[in-house]
N, C-alpha and C positions, 0 to 999 in steps of 0.2 A: 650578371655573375651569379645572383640568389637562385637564378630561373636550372643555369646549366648544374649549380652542383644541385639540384632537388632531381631534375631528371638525370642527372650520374647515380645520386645514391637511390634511385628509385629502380633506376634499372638494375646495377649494379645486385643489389637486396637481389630485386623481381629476381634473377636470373637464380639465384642459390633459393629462394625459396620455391622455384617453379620445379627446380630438381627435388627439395625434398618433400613436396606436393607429388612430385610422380611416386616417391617412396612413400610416402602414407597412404596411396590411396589404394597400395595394393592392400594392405594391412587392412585398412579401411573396408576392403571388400570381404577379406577373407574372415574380418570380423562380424560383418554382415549377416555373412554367408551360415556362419554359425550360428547366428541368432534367429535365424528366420522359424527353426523348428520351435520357439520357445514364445515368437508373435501370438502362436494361434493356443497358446499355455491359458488364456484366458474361458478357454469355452470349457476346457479340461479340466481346471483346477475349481476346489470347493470353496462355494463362497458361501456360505451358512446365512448369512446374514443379509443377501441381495433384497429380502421387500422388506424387512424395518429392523431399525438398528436398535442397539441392545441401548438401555437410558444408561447414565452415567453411576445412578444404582448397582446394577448388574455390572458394569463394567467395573466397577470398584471392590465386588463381591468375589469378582472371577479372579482383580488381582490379589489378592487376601486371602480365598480359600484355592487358590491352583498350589500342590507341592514344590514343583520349579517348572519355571519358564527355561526355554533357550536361548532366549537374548529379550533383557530388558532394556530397554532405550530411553536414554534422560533428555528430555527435550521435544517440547513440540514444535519445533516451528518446520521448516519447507527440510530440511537437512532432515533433523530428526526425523516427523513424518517420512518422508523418504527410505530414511532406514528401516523405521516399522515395515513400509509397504514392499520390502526389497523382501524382509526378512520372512514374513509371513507367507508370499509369494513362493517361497523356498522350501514351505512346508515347515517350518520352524518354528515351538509354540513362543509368541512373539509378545511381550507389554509393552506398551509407553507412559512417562507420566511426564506433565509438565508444571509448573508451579503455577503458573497463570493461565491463561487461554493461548489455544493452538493460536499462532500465529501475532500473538502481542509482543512480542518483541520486533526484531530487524524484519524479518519477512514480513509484514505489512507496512514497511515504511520504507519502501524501495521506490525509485524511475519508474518503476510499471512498464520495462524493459524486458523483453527475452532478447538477447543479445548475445553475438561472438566476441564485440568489443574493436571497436574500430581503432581507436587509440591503440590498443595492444598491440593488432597489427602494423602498425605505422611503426612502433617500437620493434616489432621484432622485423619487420624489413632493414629500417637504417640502420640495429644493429648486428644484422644475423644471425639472430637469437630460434635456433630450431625450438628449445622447451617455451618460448612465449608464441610463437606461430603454433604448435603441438595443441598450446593449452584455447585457442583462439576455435582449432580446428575441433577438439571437440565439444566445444560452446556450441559452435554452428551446427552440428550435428544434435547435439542435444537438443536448440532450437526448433528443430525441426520435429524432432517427438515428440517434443512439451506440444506443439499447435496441433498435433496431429491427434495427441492423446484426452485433448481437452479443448475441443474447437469452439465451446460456448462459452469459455471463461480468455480466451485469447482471440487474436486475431494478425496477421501483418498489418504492418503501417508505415507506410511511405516517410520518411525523414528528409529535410530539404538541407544542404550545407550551403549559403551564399558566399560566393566569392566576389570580393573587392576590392584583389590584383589582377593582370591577367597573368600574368606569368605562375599565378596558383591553380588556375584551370587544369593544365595537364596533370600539375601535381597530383592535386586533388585527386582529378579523375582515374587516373593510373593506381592510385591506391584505393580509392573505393572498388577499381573492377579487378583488381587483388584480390578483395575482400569476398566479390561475385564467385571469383575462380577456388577460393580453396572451399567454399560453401558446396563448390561442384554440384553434384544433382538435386542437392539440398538448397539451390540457393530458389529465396521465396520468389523473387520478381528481378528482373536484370534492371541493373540502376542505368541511369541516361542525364544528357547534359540539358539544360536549358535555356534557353537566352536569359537577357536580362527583363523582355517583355513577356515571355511567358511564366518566368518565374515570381512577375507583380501578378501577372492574372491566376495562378495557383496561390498565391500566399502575398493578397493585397494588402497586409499590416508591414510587410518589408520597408527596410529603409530603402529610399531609391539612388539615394548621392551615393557614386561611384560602383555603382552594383555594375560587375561583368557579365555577372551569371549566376549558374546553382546547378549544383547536381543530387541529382535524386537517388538514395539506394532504399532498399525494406529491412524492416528487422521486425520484430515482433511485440507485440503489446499485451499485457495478462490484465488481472483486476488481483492483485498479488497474496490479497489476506483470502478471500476466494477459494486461489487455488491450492493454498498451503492447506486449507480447511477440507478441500476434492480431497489430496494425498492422504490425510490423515481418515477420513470417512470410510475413503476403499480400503485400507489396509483395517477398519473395524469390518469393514463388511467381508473381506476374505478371514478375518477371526481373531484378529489380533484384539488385546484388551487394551483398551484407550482411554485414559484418563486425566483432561484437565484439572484444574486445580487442586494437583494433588504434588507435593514438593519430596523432594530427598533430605533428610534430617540428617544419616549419614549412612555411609557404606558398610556394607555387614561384608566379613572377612571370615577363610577359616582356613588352619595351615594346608598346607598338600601332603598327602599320605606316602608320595616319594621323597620329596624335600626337605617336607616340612616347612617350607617358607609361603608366607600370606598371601592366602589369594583371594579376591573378592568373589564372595560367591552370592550376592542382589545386596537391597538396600531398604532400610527402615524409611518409611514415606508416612506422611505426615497428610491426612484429607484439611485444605487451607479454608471450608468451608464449616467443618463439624470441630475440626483439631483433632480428630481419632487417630489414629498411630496405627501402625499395621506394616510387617514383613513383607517386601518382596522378593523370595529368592528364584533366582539367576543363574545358570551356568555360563553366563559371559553379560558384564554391562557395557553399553555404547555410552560417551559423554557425547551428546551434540547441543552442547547448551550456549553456542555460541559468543556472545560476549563474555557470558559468565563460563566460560572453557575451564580457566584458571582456579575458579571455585570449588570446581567439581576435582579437579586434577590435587587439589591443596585435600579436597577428605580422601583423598587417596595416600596421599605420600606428601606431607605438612611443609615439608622443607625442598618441595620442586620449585625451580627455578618459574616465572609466571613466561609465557609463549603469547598472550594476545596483547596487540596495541590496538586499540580501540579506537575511532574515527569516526568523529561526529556528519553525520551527513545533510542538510537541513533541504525540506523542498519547500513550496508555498504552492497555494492555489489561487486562481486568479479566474474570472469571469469568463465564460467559453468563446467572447466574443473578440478574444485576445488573439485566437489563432483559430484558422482554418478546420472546419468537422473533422479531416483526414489528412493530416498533412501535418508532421511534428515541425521542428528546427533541431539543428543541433549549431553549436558556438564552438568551433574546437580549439579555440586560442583567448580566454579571457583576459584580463586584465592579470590575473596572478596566473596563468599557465595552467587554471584548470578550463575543464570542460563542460559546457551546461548545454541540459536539454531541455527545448520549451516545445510542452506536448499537449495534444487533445486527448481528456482522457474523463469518462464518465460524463460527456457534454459540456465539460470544464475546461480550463488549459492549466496543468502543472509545469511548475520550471524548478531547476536542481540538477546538482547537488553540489552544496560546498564540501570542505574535505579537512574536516579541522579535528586536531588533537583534543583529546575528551578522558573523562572518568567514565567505568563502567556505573551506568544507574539502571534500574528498572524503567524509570519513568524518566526521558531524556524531554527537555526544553529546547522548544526553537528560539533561536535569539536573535535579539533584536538587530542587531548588526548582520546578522545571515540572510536577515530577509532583504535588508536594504540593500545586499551586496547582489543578491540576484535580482533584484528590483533594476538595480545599475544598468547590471548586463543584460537586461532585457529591455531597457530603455536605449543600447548602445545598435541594435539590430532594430527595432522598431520606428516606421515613420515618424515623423515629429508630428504629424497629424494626430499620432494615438499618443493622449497623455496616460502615463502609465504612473498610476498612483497608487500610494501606500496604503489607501482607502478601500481599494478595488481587492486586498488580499481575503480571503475570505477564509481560508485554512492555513497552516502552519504547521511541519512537525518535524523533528526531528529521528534521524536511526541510526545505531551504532553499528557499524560496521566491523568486525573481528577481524582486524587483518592481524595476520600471525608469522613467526618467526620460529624455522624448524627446531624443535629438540634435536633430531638427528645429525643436523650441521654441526661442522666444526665453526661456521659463523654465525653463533646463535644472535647476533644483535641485526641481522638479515634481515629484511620483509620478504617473506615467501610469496611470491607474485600467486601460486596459483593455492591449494589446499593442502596440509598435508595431515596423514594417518600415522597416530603412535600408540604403539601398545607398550600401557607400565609393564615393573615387572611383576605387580601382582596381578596382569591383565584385564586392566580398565583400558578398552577402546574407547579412542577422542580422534570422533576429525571437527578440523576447525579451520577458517578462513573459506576460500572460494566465493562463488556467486551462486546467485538465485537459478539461475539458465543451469546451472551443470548439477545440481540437486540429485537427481537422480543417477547421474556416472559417479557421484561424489559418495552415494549411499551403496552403490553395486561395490565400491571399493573397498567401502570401509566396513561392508557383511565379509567379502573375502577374506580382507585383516583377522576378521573375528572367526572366521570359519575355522583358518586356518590354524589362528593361537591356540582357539579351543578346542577344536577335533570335534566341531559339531558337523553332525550328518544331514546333509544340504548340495544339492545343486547347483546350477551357476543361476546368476539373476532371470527373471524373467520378466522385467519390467517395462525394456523396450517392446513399445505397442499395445501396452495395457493399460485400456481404457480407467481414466479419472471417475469418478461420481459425476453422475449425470451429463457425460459424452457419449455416453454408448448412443443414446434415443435421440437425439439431438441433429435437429438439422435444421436451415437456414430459415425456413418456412413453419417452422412450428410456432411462431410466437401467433399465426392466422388462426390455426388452430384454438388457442388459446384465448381470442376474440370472438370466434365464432361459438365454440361449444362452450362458454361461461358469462360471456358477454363484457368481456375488461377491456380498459380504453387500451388502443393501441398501442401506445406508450408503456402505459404498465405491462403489458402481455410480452413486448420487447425486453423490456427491463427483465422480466421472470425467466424468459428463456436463454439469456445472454449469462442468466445468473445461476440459474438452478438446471439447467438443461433438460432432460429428460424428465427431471423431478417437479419440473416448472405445473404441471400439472396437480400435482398433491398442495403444493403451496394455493395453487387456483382453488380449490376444492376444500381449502379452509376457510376463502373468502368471506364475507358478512355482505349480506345482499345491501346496497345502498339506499335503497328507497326511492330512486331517480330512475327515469323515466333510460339514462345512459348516463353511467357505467349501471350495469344490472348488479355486479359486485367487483370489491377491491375499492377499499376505504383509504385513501390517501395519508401518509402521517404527517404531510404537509403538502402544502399544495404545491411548491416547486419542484417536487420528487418524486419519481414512481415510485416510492416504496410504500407499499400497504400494512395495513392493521392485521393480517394474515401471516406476515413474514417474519411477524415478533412472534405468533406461536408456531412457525413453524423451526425456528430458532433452537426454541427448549429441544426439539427433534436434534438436532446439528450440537447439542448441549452447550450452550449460549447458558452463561448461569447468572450474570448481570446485567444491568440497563447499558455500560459498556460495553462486553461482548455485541450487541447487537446495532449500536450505532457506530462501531467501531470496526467489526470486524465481521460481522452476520450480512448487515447491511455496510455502506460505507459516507452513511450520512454525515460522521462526525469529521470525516477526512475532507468532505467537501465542501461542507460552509457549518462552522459551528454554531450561525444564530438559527439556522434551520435544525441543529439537531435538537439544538436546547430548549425551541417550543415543541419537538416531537416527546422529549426525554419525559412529563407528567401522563402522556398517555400511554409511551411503552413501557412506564412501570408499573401502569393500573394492571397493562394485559400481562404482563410478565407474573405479578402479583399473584391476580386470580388465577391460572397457570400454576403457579410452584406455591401458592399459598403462604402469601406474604403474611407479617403482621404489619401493621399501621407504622410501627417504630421501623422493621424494616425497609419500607418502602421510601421511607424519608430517606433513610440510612443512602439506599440506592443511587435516591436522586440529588443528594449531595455529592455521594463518590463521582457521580458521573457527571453533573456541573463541575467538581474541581476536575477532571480529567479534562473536559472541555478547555477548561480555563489555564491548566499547565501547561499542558501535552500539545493541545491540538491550535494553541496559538490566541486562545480569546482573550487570553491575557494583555498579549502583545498589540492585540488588537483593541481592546478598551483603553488601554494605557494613551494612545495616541489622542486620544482628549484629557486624560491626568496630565500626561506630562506638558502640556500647554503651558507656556508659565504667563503666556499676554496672550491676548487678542489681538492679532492682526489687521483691523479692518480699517477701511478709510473713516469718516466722521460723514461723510454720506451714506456709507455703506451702513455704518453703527445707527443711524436715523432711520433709516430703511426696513432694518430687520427690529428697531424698536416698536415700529409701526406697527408689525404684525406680529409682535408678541403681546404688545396691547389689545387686541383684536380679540385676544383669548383671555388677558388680563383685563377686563374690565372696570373691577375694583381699584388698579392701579397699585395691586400690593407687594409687587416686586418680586412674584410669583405665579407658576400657574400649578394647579395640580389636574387632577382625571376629571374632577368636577366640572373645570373650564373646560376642557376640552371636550366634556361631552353635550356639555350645554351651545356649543357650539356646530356641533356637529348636528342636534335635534333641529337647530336653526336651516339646516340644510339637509333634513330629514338623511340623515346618515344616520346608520346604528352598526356601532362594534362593541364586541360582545367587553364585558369590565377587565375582566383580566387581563385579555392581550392590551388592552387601553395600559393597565398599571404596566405590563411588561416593556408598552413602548416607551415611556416617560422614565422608566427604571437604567434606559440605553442611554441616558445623557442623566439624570440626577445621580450627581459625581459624591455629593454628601452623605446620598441616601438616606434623605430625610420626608421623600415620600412627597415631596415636588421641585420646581424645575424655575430655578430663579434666573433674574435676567442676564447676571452676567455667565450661567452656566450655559443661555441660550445663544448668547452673542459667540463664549467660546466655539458652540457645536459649529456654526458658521461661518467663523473661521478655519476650522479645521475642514471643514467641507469645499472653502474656497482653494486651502492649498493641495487638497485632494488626499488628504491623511484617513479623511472620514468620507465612505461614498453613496453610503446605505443608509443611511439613518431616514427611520421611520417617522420621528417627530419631526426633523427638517419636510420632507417631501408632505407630510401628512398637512404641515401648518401654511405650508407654501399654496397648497391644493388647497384649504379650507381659502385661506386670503384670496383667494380668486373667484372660488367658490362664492362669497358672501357679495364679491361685486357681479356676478355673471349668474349665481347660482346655477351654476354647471352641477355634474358627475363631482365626486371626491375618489381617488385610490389613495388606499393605503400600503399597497404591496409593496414589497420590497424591489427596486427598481434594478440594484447591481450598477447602477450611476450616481452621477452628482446631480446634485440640484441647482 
């Protein structure tokens, strides 16, 4: 019975959507058709700025000494940006400013999805809903220029759905190749069915009890802080004045010389670095400051009603060996009726997102219950062969998601499924809500809004087909290049071109020669990561103004394993330092902001806490004699402690030498007192917690396990970080 009304309402839907799939797609063309003289607007239009960009000096000079801009734009992240780069493209003298860094807020804490949204579709089939099919169709088209306009920071990626009824096969299938059909000539790769044995031999971590099958469709993958960072580059290098951390204090107003009633004409901005104060005027301001919508909207007109409800999103990161190189999952029915994605992404696996009611913060925490809860549902899809532990999480973070509620409606307590654009009456432009994939229809609309309220002199967009920062030069085979004429391991040379595109070379070309024999240069900031001691000054370029910016969002180290970022964070603030000319006080300053950001924000918290909150040891009284054994091994004295001493007197015993500091950093990962050693029952706890799989990584376990073998076999010792248990 479940079977016959899923293919009723499928068909049913299919039929009224396939009619007005024939009606869009004339529109679809003829809107094309128009666009096409405005693709090749790139070769034509002035870009002042194409071989080097203005430093955030200048950029701050030009917002300060320019008389008025034509639209200044509040926000930096993928929205905003977007605006800038719509607006400047249009000939328009164009500023932005943002309080933080381009991209710190929600646009770097996203799925790492270009997407139409597969769910949407499903909802606008069963319910007939032309404006959420509308809003689907031009996601997928959008999709389609985001890959096209930035092919080094995106890519397609195959996404696997397993099925565990049969009777969800057709379902399934018939809506995924809905999804193929309104993509029409956009769609990336035609999705297809697979048994239930080839879907174990693409995606061998699958559960196998009661699996039917799987069907495979594409959808697109970015590197998210990246590409927010591309948009905002090119719209400085076609001329627009761009300025991180630089905040709006409050709105400058002056009557209208017909009315007389208050119009905003820029905004008093505040530099978050010097505190300097400084004018920007505006013949039209944008609000895209996303969560903080309602901020901006409040210095405008004190008693507006607030339009955003805010939705915590939370992802985790988990060891690459979790999922397949190329090959995500998607979950479309979890336990609470949301949706989760378990993806490969940076040679990692990310899984997310929850969907939970939240306050707006700056600085949003992943919690602990969030993580656990896609922990669950990644355990409910995964072989029982793959223990899937709490230990193995290695990132965490949370992002607020702006969903919003039209002003324009008479049901203002509505969730606006897609975006919507409002002009106050003193004409402050705000678009707010939508996604990351429709950024740029989102930014062409809401320059229109402004064009229009203000009678600025301007064109229609030119954005579709205009290449991002470092796509123009960029092709699949440049990273050989890259190897060849500088001599970088492969890996790195990969990593720079996937990263920097065309500009992967300039980054190469700040390298520091290694002194080895191979790599010739490109200085590792750790050794599990391609990322070089080059990319931190190439950073300050990209104006990266803290040791955050750069483990956060320059590079994406902090995103994918915090204890790698946290031994990179004393060297990338020495080069950051001698670069922008730290003093001694500020460089500490740095690297404590950027340890607690690690420690909030990006989950290290929640991940140390899983040996705090231990309230017993778990272990058998074999087990408890066993690991006494070999904590004695280091404790000799028998003082119910060990500190660096021991362990390196141990280590001389087996002619190992590691350098002092990482020694105190490793002993610092389990001394819970911080008393600067590691008493027995703080070692019994780590052991515990290693047994239930809460802790997966600890370098003291693996290191004292390896010495205890070591001292009977006098073997090899590693101390690297394994990304397992012991």
């Amino acid at each position: 019975m479940a079977f016959r009304r899923a293919v009723k309402g499928t068909l049913i839907g299919g039929g009224a959507i396939a009619a007005a799939y024939g009606v869009s797609q004339v529109f679809e063309y003829r809107k094309h058709q128009a666009r096409l003289a405005y693709v090749e607007a790139e070769g034509q239009m002035n870009a002042p700025f194409m071989d080097a960009l203005p430093s955030r000096r200048e950029q701050l000079s030009t917002l300060r000494d320019t008389e008025e801009f034509d639209v200044l734009v509040v926000g930096g992240g993928a929205t905003g940006s977007g605006c800038a780069l719509d607006a400047v493209t249009r000939n328009l003298k164009t500023a932005l400013v943002e309080r933080s860094d381009f991209s710190s807020g929600t646009s770097s804490r996203s799925t790492k999805l270009i997407h139409g949204g597969v769910r949407y579709l499903q909802k606008a089939i069963m319910n007939l809903d032309y404006e959420q099919y509308m809003m689907v169709k031009e996601a997928l088209h959008e999709r389609s220029n985001l890959l096209d306009i930035a092919p080094h920071l995106s890519a397609p990626l195959p996404i696997m759905l397993p099925v565990y009824k049969w009777w969800q096969l057709p379902y399934y299938w018939a809506g995924i190749k809905m999804y193929d059909l309104v993509a029409g000539s956009q769609c990336l790769k035609s999705s297809y069915v697979l048994s239930k044995t080839k879907a174990l031999e693409l995606f061998p971590m699958l559960k196998k009890d009661k699996l039917v099958g799987a069907i495979v469709y594409y959808d697109g993958q970015h590197n998210d802080a990246r590409m927010n960072l591309a948009i905002a580059l090119t719209a400085a290098r076609y001329g627009a004045a761009v300025a991180n951390y630089t905040e709006v204090v409050h709105l400058l107003k002056k009557p209208d010389p017909q009315t007389g009633q208050e119009k905003i004409c820029g905004a008093r901005c505040r530099d978050v670095l010097t505190g300097q104060e400084f004018d920007v005027r505006a013949k039209c301001v944008i609000n895209a400051t996303g969560p903080f919508t309602d901020s901006l909207r409040k210095m405008d007109q004190q008693k507006t009603a607030n339009i955003c409800q805010p939705s915590a999103g939370v992802h985790i990161v988990i060891p690459g060996y979790y999922s397949p190189d190329n090959m995500g999952l998607l979950d479309p029915a979890t336990s609470d009726g949301r949706v989760i994605f378990f993806l490969p992404w940076e040679k990692m696996t990310i899984a997310g997102t929850t969907d939970t009611p939240t306050n707006v913060t700056a600085h949003p925490i992943p919690m602990e219950e969030d993580i656990n809860f896609i922990l669950s549902e990644v355990r409910n899809y995964l072989s029982p062969d793959v223990e899937v532990r709490r230990g193995d999480v290695l990132a965490a973070w949370s992002g607020i998601r702006p969903l919003v509620t039209d002003p324009n409606s008479k049901d203002t307590q509505s969730i606006c499924r897609n975006h919507i654009v409002n002009v106050s009456d003193s004409g402050l432009v705000t678009i707010a809500g939508g996604k990351w994939t429709t950024y740029r229809s989102m930014a062409e609309e809401t320059l229109d809004a402004a064009v229009k309220a203000h009678n600025l002199k301007a064109g229609p967009s030119r954005t579709v087909g205009l290449m991002l920062e470092g796509g123009k030069d960029w092709t699949p085979t440049l990273y050989i290049r890259l190897v060849q004429d500088y001599g970088l391991e492969n890996e790195v040379a990969q990593h720079l071109a996937a990263t920097y595109g065309g500009r992967a070379f300039e980054v190469a070309k700040m390298a520091q020669v290694t002194g080895k024999r191979w790599p010739i240069v490109g200085k590792r900031l750790v050794s599990e990561f391609p990322y070089i001691e080059s990319e931190v000054a190439y950073a300050i370029k990209e104006y990266a103004c803290t040791a955050i910016d750069v483990i956060a969002r320059r590079t994406r180290l902090g995103f994918l394993n915090v204890q790698a970022a946290d031994e990179a964070l004393p060297r990338i603030v020495e080069i950051m330092g001698k670069q922008l000319d730290w003093s001694e006080d500020k460089k500490k300053e740095e690297l404590e902001e950027a340890k607690r950001f690690l420690h909030q924000e990006m989950g290290y918290r929640a991940r140390s806490e899983q040996l705090t909150k231990m309230s017993e040891i778990s272990l058998t009284q074999q087990e408890i004699n066993r690991y006494k054994k070999r904590f004695y091994k280091f404790d000799k004295e028998s003082k119910g402690f060990i500190t660096t001493v021991d362990v390196q007197r141990v280590l001389e015993r087996l002619s190992i030498q590691i350098d002092e500091n990482a020694l105190h950093e490793i002993l610092n990962e389990v001394d819970l007192n911080k008393n600067g050693q590691v008493e027995l029952d703080e070692f019994l706890l780590l052991m515990s917690a290693v047994q239930k799989g809460q802790v997966s990584d600890s370098r003291l376990a693996i290191l004292m396990k390896a010495a205890e073998e070591g001292l009977d076999q006098r073997g090899p010792v590693s101390v690297d970080r394994s990304g397992g248990g012991v």
